[in-house]
BAFI-3210 file (N, C-alpha, C; in Angstrom, 3 decimals, decimal comma, padded with zeros to 6 digits):
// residues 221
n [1|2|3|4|5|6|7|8|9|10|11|12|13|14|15|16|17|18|19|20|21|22|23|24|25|26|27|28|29|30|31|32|33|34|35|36|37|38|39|40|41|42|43|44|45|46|47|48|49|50|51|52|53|54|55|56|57|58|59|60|61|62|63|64|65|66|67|68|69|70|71|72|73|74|75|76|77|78|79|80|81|82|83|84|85|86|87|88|89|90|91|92|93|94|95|96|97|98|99|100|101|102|103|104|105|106|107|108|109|110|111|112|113|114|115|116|117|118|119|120|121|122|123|124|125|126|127|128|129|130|131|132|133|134|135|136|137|138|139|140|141|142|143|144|145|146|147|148|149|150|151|152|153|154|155|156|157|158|159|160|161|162|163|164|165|166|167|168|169|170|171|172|173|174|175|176|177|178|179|180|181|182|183|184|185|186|187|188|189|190|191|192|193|194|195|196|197|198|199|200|201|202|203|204|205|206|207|208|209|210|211|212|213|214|215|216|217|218|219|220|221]
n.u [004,857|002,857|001,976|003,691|004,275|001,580|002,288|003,866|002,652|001,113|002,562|003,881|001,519|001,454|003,378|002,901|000,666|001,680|003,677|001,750|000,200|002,234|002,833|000,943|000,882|003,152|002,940|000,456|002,211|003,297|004,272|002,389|004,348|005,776|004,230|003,605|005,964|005,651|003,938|004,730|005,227|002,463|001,129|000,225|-002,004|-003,701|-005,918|-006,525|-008,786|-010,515|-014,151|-014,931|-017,123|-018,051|-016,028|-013,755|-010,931|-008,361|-006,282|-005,193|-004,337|-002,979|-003,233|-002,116|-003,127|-004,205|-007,205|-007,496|-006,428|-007,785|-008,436|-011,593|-012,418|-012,243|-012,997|-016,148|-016,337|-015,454|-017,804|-019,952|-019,702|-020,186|-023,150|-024,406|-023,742|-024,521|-026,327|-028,799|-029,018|-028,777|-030,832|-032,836|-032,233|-031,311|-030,150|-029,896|-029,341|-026,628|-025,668|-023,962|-022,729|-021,664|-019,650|-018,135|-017,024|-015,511|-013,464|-011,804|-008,887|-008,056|-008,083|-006,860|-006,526|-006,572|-006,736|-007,868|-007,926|-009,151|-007,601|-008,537|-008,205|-010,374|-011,772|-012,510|-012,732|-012,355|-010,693|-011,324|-009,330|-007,916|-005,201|-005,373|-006,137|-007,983|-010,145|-007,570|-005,562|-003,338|-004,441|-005,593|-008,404|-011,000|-012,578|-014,446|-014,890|-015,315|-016,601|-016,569|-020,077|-019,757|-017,120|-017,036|-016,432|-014,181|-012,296|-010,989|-012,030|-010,363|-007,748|-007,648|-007,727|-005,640|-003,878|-004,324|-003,265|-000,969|-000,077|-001,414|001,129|003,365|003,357|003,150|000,639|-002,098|-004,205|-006,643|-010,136|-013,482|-016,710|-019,349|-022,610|-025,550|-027,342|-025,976|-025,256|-023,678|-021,404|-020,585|-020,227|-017,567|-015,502|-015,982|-014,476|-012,464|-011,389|-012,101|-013,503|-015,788|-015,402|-014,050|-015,207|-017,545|-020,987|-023,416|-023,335|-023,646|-025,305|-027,858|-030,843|-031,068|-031,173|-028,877|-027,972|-025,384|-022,421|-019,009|-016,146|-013,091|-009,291|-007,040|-003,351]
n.v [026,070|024,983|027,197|027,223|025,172|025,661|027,949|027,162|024,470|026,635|028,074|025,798|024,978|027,577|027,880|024,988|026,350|028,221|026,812|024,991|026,839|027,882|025,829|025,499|027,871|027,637|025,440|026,565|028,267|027,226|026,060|025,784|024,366|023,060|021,838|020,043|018,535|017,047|015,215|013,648|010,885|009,744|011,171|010,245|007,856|004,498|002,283|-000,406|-002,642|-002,074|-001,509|-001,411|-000,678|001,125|003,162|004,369|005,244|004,564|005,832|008,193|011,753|013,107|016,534|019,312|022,691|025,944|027,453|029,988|030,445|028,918|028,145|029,681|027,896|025,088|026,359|026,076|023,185|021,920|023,170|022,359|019,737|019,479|020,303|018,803|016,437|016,565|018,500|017,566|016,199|018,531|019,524|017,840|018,453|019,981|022,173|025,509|025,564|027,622|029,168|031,179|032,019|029,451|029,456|030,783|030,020|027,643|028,472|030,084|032,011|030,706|028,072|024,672|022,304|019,161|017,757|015,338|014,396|013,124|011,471|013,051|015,515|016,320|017,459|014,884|014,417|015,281|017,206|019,298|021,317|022,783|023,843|024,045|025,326|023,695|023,385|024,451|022,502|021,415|021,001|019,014|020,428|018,978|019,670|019,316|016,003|014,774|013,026|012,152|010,781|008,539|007,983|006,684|004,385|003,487|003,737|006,261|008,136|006,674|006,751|009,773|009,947|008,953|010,274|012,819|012,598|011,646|014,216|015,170|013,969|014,162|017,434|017,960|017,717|017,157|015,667|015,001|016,139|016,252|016,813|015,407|014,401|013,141|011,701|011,381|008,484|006,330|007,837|007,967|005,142|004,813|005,987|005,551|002,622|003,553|004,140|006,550|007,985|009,759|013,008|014,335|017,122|016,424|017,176|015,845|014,092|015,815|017,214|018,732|019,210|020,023|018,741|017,270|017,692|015,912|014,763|015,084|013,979|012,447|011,693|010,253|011,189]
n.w [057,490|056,044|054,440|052,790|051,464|050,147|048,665|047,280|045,812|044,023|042,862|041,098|039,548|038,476|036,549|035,065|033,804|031,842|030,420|029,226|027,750|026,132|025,209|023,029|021,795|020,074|018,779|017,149|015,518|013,729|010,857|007,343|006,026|008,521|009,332|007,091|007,483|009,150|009,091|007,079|006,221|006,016|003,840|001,524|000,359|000,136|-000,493|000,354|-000,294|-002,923|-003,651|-007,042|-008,349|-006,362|-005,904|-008,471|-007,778|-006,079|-005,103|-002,614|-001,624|001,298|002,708|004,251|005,652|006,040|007,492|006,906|004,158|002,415|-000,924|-003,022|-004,333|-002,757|-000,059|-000,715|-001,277|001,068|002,684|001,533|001,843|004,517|004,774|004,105|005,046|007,411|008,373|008,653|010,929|012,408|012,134|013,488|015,919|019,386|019,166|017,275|013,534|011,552|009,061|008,674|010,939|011,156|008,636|009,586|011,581|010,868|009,225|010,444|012,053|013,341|012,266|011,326|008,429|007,285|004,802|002,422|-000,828|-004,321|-007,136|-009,138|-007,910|-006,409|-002,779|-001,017|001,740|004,823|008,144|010,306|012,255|015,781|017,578|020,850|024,586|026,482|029,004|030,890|030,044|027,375|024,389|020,919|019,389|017,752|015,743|013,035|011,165|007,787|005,325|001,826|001,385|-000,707|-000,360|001,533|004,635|003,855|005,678|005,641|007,575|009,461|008,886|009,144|011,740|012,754|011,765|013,166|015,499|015,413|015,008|017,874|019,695|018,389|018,719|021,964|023,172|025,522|024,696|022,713|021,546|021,260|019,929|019,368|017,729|019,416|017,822|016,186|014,929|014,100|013,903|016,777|016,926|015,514|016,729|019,082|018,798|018,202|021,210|021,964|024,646|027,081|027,570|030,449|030,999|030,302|029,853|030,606|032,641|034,872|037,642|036,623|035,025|032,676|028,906|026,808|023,670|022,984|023,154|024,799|023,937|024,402|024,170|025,519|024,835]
ca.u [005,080|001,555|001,690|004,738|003,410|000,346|002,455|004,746|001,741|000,283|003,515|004,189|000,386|001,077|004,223|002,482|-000,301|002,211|004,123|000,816|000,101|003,355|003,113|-000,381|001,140|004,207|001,733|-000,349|003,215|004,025|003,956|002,242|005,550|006,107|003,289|003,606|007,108|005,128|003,041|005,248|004,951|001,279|000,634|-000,277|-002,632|-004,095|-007,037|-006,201|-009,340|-011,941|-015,399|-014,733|-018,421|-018,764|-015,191|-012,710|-009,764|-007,896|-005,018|-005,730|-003,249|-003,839|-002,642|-002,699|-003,345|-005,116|-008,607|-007,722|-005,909|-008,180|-008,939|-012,778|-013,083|-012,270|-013,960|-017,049|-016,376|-015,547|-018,924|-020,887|-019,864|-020,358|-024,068|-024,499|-023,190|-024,571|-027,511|-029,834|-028,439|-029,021|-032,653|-033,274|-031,199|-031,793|-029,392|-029,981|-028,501|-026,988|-024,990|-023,098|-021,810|-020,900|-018,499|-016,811|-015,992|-014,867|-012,774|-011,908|-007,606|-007,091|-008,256|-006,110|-007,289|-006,410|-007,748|-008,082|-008,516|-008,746|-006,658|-008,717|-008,006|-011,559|-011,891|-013,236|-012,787|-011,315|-010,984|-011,122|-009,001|-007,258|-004,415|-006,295|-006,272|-009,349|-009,979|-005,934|-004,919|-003,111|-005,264|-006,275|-009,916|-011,117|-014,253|-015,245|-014,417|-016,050|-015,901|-018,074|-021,019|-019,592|-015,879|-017,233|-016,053|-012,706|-010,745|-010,401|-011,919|-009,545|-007,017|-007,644|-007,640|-004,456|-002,697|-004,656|-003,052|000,158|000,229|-001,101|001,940|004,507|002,944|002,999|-000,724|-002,205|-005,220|-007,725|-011,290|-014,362|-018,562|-020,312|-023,875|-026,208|-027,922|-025,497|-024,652|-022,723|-020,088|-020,377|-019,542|-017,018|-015,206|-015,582|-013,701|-010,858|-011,175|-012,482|-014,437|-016,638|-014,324|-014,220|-016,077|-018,840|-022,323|-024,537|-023,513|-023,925|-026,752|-028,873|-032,258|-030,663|-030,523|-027,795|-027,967|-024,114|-021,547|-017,911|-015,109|-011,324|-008,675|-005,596|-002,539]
ca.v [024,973|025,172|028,363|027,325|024,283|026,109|028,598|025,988|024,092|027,115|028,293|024,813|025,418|028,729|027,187|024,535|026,755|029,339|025,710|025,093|028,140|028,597|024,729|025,700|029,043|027,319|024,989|027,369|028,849|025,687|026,715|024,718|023,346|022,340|020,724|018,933|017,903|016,297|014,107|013,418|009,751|009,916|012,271|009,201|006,760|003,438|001,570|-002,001|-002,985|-000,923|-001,383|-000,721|-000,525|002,478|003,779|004,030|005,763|003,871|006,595|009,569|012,466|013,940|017,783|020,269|024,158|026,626|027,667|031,363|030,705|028,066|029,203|029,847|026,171|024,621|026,508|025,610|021,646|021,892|023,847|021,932|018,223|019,841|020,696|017,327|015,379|016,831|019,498|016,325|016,239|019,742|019,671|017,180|019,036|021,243|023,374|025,695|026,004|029,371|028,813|032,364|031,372|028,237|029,255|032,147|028,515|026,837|029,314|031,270|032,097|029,496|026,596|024,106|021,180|017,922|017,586|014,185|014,701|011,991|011,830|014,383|016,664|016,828|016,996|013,627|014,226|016,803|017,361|020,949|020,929|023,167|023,815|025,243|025,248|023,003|023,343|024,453|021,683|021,330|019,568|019,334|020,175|018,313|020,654|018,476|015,124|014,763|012,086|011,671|008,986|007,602|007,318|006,259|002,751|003,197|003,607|007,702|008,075|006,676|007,275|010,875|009,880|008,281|011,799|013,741|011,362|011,573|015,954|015,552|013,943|015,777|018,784|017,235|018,064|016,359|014,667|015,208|015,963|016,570|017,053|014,360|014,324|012,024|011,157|010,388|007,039|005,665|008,547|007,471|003,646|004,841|007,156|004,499|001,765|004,090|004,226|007,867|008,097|010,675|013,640|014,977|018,591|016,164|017,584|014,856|013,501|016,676|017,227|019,634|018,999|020,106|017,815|017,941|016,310|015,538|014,428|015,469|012,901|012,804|010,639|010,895|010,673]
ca.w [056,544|055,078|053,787|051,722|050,851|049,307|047,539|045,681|044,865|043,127|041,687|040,070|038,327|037,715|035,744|033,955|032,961|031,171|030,054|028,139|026,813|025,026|023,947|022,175|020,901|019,318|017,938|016,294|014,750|012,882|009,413|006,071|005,682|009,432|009,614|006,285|007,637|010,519|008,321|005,976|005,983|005,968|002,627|000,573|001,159|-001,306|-000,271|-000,394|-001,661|-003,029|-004,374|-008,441|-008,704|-005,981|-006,229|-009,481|-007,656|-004,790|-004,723|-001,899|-000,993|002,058|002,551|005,867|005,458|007,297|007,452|005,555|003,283|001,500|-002,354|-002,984|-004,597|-001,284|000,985|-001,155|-001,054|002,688|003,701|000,856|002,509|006,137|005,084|003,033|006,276|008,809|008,623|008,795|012,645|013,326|011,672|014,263|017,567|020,051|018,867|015,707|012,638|011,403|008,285|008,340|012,400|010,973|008,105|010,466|012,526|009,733|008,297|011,469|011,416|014,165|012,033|010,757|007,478|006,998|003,105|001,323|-002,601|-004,781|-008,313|-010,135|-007,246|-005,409|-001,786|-000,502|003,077|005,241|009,456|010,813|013,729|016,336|018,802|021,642|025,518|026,976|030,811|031,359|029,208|025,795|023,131|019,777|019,296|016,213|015,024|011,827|010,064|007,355|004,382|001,022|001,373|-001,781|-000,383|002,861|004,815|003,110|006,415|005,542|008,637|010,466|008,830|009,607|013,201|013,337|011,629|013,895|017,278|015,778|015,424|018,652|020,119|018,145|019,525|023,238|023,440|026,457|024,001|021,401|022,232|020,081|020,133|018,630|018,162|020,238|017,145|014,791|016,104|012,844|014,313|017,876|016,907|015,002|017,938|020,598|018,121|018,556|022,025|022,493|025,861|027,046|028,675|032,267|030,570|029,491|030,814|030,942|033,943|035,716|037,761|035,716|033,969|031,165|028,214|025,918|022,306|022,242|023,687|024,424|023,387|024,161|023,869|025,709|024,272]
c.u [003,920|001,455|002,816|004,695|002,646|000,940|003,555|003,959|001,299|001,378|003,542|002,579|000,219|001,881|003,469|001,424|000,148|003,138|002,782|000,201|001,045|003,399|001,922|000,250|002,170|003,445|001,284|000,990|003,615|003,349|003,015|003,480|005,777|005,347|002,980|004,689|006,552|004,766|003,632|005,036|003,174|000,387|000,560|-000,703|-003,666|-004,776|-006,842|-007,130|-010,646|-012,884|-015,351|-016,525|-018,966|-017,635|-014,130|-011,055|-009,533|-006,667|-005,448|-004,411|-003,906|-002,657|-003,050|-002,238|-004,131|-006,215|-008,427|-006,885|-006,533|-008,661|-011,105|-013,489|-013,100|-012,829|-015,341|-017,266|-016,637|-017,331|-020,063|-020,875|-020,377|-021,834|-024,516|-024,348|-024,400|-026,358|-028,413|-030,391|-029,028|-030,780|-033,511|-032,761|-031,874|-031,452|-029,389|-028,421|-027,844|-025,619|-023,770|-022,087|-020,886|-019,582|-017,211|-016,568|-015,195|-013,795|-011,910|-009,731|-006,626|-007,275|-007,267|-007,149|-006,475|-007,480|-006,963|-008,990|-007,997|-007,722|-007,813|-009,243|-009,324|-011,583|-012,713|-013,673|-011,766|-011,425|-010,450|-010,152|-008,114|-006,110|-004,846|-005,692|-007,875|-009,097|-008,654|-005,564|-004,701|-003,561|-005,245|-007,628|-010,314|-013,095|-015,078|-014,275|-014,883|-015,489|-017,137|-018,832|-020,106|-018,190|-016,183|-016,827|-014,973|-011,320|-010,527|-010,262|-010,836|-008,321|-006,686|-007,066|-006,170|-003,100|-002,818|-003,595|-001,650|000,537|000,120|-000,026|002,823|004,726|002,927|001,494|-001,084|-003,229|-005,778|-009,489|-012,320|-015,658|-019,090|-021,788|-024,717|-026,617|-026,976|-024,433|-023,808|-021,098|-019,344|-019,511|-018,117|-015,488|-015,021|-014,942|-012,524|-010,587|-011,123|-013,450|-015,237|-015,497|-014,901|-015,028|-017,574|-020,248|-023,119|-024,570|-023,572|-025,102|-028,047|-029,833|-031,646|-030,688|-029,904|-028,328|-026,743|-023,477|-020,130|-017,003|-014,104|-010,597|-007,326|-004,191|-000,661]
c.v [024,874|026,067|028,370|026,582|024,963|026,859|028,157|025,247|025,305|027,575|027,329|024,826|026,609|028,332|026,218|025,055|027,452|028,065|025,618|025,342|028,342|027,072|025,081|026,921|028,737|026,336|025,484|028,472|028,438|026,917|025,767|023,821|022,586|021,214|019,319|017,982|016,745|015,132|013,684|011,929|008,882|010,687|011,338|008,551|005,362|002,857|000,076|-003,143|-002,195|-001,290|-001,016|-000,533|000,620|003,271|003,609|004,719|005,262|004,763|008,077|010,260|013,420|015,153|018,490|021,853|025,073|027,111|029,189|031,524|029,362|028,758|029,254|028,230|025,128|024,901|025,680|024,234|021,376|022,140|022,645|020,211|018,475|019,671|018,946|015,802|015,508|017,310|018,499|015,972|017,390|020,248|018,691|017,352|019,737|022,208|023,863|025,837|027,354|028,990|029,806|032,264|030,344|028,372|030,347|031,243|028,119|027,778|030,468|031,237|030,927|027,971|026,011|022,833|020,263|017,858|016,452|014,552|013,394|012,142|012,827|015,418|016,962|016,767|016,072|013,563|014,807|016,641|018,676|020,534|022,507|022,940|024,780|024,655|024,933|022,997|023,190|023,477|021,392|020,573|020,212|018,994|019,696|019,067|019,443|017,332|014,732|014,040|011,593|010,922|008,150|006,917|006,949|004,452|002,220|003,148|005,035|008,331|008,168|006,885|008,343|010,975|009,571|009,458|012,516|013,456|011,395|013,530|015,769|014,997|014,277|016,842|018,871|018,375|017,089|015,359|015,362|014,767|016,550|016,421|016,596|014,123|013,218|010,664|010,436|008,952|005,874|006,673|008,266|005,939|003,704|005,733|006,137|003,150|001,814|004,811|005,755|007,527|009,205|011,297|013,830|016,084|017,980|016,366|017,267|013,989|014,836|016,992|018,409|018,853|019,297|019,059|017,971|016,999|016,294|015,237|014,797|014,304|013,084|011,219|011,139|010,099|010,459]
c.w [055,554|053,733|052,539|050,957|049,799|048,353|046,740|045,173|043,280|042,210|040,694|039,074|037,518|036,624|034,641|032,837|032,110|030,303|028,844|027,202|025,461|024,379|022,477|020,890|019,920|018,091|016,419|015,208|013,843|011,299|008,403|006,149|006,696|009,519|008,572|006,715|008,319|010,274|007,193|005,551|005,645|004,377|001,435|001,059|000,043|-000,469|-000,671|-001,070|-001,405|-004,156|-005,683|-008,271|-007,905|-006,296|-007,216|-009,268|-006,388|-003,982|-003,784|-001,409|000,027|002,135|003,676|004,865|006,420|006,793|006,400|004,853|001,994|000,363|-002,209|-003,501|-003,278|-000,167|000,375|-000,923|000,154|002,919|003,159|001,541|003,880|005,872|004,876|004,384|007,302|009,134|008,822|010,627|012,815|013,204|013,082|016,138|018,055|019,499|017,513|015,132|012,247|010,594|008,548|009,716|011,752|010,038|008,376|011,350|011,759|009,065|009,060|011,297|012,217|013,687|011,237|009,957|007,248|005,602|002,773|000,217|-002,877|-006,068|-009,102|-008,753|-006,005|-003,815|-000,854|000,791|004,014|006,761|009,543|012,246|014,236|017,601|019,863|023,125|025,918|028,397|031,455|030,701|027,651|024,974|021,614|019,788|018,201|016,683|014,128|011,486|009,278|005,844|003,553|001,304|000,316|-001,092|001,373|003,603|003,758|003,890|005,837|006,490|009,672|010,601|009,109|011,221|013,428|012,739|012,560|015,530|017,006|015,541|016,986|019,764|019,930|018,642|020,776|023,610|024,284|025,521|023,188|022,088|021,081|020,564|019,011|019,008|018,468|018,887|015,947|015,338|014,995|013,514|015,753|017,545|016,589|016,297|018,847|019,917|018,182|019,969|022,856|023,401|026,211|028,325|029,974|031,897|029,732|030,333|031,178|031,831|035,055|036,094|037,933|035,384|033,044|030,666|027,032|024,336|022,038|023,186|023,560|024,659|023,804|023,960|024,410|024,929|025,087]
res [x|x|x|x|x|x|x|x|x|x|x|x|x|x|x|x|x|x|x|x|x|x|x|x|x|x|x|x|x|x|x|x|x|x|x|x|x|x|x|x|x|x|x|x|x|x|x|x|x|x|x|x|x|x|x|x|x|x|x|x|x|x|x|x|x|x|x|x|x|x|x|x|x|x|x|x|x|x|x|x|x|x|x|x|x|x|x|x|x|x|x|x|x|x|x|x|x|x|x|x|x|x|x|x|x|x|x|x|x|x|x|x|x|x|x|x|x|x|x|x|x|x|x|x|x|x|x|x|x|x|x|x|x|x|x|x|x|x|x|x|x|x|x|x|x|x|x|x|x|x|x|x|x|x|x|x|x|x|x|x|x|x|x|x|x|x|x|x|x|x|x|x|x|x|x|x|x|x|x|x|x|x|x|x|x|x|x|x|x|x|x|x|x|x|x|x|x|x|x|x|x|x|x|x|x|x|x|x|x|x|x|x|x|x|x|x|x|x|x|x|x]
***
């Protein structure tokens, strides 16, 4: 009875793990178009009230694409807000920088973009994301979110979040998980507002000496 026990347990994991797989891979099949279908209700967005004195455009369209097929003006915006955001963080991390790693992440064939441009077209604020497998389970990994200083505390943010939460239930992805740095604690506040917690793969409760400067995030959905 044991022994049969044990090998219908492992069958039914071997099942969900090949269940997983092919949800991720169908995923990652979706086309530009599928995925615009997805968000369709989402691909406009108006600021109900906005700062005339920092911002003169209230109208944002957001747009999904994939990481290689962005033109050379877009990659540029993307990498140029990433450094502009961020590098400040990594000047101050354990962990180095290494620009040329970073835009073979950013650009790699499994990434998917969430782009917010404003009316003369610029990209304001963008999230890198994927359909991946995390410790046997179907997620979306959110790499980057990233949103001008100027158009900042406009709710782009979160708006991002709340496209990202609804791909990943379309997609029946188990959650959304991400690596937020210790230090940037305007991103943390912002993360635990929307009820992201620190995952089960997070390392700082493990008992290493190690010390990490980040934290890993999810959110189930």
């Amino acid at each position: 009875m044991y022994r049969k026990s044990h090998r219908y347990k492992r069958t039914i994991k071997q099942k969900n793990k090949n269940d997983y797989r092919c949800l991720v891979n169908n995923a990652k099949k979706l086309s530009i178009e599928n995925l615009r279908q997805q968000i369709s209700s989402y691909l406009s967005y108006e600021v109900d009230k906005v700062d005339l004195a920092q911002v003169d455009k209230k109208k944002f369209d957001f747009n999904v694409t994939f990481g290689q097929i962005l033109n050379a003006n877009q990659m540029r915006d993307i990498f140029e807000l990433f450094e502009n955001n961020m590098k400040s963080f990594y000047d101050i991390s354990n962990s180095s920088y290494d620009p040329i790693e970073k835009r073979a992440e950013l650009f790699h064939r499994d990434s998917r973009y969430l782009l917010v441009n404003d009316t003369t077209d610029h990209i304001v604020a963008y999230s890198h994301f994927r359909f991946d497998i995390d410790f046997k389970l179907p997620v979306i990994y959110i790499y980057e979110i990233q949103v001008t200083k100027a158009y900042q505390n406009l709710r782009l943010g979160r708006q991002i979040m709340i496209i990202l939460e609804h791909l990943c239930q379309l997609n029946k992805m188990k959650k959304l998980i991400l690596t937020v740095k210790k230090s940037n604690v305007h991103a943390l506040k912002f993360y635990y507002r929307l009820d992201y917690r620190k995952d089960t793969s997070d390392p700082n409760d493990s008992d290493t000496e190690t010390e990490y400067d980040y934290f890993i995030l999810s959110k189930t959905i």
